[in-house]
Rosetta silent file (secondary structure, phi, psi, omega in degrees, C-alpha in Angstrom):
SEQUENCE: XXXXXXXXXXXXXXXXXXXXXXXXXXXXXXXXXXXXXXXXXXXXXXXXXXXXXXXXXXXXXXXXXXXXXXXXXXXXXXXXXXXXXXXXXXXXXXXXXXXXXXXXXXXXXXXXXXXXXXXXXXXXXXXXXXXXXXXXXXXXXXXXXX
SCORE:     score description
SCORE:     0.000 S_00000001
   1 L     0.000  140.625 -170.190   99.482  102.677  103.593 S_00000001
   2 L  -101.377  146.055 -159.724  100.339  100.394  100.580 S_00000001
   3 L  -152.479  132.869 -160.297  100.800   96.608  101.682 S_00000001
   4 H   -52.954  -53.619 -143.738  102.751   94.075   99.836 S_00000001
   5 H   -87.516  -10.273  161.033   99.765   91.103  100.201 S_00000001
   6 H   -99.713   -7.082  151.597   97.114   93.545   98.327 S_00000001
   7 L   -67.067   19.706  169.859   98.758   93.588   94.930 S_00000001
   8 L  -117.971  -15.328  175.337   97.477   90.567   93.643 S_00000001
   9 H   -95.363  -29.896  146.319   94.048   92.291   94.391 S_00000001
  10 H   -34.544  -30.792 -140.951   95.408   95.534   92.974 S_00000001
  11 H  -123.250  -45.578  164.224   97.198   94.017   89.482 S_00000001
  12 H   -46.838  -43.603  165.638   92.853   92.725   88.945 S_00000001
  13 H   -99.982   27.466  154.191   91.723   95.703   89.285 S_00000001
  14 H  -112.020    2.843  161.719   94.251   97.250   86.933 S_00000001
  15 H  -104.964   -4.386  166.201   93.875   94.730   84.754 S_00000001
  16 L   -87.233  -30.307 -170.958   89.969   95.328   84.603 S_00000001
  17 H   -50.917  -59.648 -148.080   90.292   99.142   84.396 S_00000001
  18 H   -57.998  -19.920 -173.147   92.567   98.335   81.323 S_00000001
  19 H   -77.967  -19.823  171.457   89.851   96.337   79.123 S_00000001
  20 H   -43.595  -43.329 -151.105   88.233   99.900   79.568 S_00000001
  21 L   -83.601  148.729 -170.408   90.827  101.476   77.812 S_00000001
  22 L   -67.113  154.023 -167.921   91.470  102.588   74.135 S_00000001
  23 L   -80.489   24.292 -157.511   93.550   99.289   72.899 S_00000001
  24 L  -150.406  -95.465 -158.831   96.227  102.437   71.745 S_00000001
  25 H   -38.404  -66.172 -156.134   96.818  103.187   75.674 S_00000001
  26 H   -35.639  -49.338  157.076   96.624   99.607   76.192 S_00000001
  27 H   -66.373   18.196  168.417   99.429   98.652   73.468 S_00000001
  28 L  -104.810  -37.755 -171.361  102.278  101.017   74.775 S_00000001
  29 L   -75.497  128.960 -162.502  102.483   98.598   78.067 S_00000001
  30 L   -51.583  149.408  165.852  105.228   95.768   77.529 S_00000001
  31 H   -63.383  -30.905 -176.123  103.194   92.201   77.210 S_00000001
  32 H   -70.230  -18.177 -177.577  105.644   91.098   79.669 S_00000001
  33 H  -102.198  -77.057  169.014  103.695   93.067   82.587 S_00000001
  34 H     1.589  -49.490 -173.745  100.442   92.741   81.054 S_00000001
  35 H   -80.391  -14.619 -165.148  101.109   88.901   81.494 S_00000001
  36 H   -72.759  -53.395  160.155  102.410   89.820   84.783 S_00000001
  37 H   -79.265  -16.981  151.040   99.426   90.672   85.941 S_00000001
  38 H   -47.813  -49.454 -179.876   97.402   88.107   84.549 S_00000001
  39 H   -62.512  -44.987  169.786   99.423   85.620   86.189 S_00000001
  40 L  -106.024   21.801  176.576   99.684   87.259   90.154 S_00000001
  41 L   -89.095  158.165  162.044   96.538   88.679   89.836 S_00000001
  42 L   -81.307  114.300 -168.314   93.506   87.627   92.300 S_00000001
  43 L   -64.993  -65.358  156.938   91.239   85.792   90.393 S_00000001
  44 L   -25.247   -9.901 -155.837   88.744   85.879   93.316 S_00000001
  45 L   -98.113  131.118  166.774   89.008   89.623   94.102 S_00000001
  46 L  -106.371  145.542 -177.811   85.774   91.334   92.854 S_00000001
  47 L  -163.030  108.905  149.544   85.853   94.802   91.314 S_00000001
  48 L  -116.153  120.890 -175.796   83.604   96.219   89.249 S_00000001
  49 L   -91.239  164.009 -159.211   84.615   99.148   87.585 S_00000001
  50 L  -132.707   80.972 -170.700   82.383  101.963   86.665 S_00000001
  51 L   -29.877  -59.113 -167.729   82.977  103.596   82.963 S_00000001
  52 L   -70.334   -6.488  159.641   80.767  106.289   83.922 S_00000001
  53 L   -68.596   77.450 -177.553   82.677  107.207   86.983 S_00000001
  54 L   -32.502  159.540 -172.362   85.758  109.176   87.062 S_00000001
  55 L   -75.790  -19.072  171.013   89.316  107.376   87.754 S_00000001
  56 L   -43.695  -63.257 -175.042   89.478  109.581   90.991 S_00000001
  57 L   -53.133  -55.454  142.154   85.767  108.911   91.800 S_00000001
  58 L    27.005  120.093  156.865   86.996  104.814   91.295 S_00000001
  59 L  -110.849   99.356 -173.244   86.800  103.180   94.541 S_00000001
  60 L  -103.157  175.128  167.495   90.292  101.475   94.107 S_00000001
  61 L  -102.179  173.011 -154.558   92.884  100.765   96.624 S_00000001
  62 H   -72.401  -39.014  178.253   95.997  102.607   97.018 S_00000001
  63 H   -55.459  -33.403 -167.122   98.004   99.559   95.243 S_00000001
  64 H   -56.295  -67.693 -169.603   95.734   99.972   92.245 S_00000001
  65 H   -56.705  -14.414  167.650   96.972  103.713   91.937 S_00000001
  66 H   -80.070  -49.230  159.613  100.146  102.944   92.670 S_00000001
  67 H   -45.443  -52.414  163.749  100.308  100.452   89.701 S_00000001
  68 H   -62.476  -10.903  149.437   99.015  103.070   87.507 S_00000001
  69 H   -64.062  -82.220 -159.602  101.678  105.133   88.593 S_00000001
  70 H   -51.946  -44.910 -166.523  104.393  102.957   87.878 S_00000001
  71 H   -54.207  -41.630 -177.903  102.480  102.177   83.986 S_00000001
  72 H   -53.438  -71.779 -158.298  101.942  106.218   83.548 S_00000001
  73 H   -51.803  -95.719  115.743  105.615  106.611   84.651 S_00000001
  74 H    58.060  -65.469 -151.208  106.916  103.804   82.549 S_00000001
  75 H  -144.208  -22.670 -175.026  105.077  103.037   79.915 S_00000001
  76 H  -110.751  -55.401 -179.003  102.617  106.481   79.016 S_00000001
  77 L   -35.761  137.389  139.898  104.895  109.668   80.077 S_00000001
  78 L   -73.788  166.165  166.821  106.745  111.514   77.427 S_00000001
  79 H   -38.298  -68.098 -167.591  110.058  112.541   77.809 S_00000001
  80 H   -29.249  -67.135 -169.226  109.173  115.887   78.770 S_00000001
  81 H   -46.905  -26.907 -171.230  106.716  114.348   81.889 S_00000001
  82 H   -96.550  -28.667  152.540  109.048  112.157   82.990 S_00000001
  83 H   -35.473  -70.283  171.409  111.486  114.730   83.561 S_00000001
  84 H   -50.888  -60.896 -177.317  109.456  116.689   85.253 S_00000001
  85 H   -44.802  -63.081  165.899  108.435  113.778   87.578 S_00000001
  86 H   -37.163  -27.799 -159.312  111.952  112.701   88.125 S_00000001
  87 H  -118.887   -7.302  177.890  113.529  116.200   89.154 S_00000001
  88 H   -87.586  -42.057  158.740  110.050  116.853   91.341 S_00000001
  89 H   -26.278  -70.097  166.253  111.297  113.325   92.925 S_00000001
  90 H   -22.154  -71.952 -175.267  114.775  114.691   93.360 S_00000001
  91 H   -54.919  -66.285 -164.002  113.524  117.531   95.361 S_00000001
  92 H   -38.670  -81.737 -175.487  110.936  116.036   97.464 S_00000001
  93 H   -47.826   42.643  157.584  114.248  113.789   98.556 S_00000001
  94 H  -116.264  -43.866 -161.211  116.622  116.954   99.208 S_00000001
  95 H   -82.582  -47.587  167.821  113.722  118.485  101.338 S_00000001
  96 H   -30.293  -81.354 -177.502  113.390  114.885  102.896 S_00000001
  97 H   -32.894  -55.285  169.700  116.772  115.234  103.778 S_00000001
  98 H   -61.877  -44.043  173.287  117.013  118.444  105.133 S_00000001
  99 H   -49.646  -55.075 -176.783  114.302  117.703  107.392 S_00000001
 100 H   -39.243  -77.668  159.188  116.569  114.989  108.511 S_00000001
 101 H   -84.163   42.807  157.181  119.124  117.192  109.518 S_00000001
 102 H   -87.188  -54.104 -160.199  116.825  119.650  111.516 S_00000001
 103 H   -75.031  -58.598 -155.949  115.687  116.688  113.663 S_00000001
 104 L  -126.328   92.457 -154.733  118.795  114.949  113.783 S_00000001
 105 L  -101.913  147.201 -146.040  121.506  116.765  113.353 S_00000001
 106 L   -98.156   -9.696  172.789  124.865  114.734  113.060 S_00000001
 107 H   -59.925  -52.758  169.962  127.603  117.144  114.832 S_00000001
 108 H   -49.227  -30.848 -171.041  126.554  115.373  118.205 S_00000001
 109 H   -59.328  -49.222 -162.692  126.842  111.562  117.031 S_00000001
 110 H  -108.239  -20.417  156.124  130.278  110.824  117.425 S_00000001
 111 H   -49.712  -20.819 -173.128  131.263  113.411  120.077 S_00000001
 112 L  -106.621  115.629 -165.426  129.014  111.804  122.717 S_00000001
 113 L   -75.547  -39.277 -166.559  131.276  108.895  124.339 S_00000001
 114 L   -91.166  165.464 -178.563  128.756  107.912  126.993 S_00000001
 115 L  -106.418  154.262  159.445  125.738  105.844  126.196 S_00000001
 116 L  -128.663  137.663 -141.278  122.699  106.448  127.407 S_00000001
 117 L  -125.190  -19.841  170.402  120.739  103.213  128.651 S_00000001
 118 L   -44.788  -67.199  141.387  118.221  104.648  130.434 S_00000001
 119 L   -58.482    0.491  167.209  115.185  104.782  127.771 S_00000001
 120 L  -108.057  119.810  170.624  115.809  101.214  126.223 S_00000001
 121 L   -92.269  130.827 -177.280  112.950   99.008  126.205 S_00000001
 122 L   -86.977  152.032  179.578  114.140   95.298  125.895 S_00000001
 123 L    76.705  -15.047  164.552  111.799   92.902  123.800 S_00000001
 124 L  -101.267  120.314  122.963  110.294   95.091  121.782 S_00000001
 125 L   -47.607  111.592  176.645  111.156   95.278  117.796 S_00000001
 126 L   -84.648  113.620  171.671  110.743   97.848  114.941 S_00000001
 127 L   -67.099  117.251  179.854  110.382   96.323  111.741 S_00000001
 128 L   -94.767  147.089  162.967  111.439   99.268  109.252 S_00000001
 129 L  -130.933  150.093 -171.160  110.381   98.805  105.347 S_00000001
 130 L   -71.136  179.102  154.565  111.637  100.935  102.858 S_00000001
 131 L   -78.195  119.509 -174.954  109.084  102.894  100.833 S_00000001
 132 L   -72.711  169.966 -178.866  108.414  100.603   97.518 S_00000001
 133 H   -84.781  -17.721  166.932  108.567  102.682   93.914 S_00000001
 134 H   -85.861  -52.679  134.351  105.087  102.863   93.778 S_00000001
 135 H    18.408  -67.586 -163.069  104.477  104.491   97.228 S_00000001
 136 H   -88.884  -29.500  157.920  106.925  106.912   96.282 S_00000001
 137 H   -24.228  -67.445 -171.342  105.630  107.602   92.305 S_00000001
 138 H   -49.456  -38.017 -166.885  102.520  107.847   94.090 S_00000001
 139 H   -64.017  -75.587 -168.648  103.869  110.578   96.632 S_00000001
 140 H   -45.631  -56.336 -173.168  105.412  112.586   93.779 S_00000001
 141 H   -54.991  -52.229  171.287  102.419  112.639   91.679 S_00000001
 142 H   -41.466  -36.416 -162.891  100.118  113.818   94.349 S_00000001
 143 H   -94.559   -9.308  158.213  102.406  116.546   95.129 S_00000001
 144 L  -125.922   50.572  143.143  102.183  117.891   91.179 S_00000001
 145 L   -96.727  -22.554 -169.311   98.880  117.974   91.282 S_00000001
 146 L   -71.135    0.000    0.000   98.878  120.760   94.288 S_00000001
């Protein structure tokens, strides 16, 4: 699960991965997010990255890859890639959706007059959070590798 308070240790270890990197990757990504992570990154957070190590093999956290998502998406992707990713995006939300209405299907909502009270527990709160754009980048990508 990706968690807002580990991107500042995330945006370090995407900004060490990056000194890795041919300065020709490295120069397609705007300066302003380059500085952007210089700036919120955790200076404390230790990472050593490992050259010799694939980025798979990498033991990064999910924010890292999710950063590297949005930069791929962003800032590396051709048209063509970025196409694809966008319209594999699309689906995976239509298929979301549909799923939606299997489980919950909406003919019933406004037809039922009475409430039922029975199964609500007082005092407890769900916080809901959306899914952030990297989360879902990440989601997509995963699912065009299978």
């Amino acid at each position: 699960m990706i968690k807002v308070e580990n991107f500042p240790n995330a945006y370090k270890e995407v900004y060490v991965i990056l000194q890795y990197m041919s300065k020709e990757d490295v120069n397609k990504i705007s300066k302003e997010f380059i500085n952007m992570l210089k700036q919120k990154m955790n200076k404390k957070h230790q990472f050593t990255y490992n050259p010799d190590l694939e980025f798979e093999e990498q033991n990064l956290l999910r924010e890292t890859k999710a950063v590297f998502a949005y930069i791929f998406l962003n800032f590396w992707a051709n048209d063509k890639q970025r196409k694809i990713i966008q319209e594999r995006y699309r689906k995976d939300l239509i298929e979301e959706e549909k799923k939606k209405s299997i489980n919950y299907p909406s003919v019933d909502i406004f037809n039922s007059k009475v409430k039922k009270t029975e199964n609500i527990e007082y005092g407890k709160l769900e916080v809901y959070k959306e899914a952030n754009i990297f989360t879902k980048v990440i989601s997509r990508l995963k699912k065009l590798k299978k």
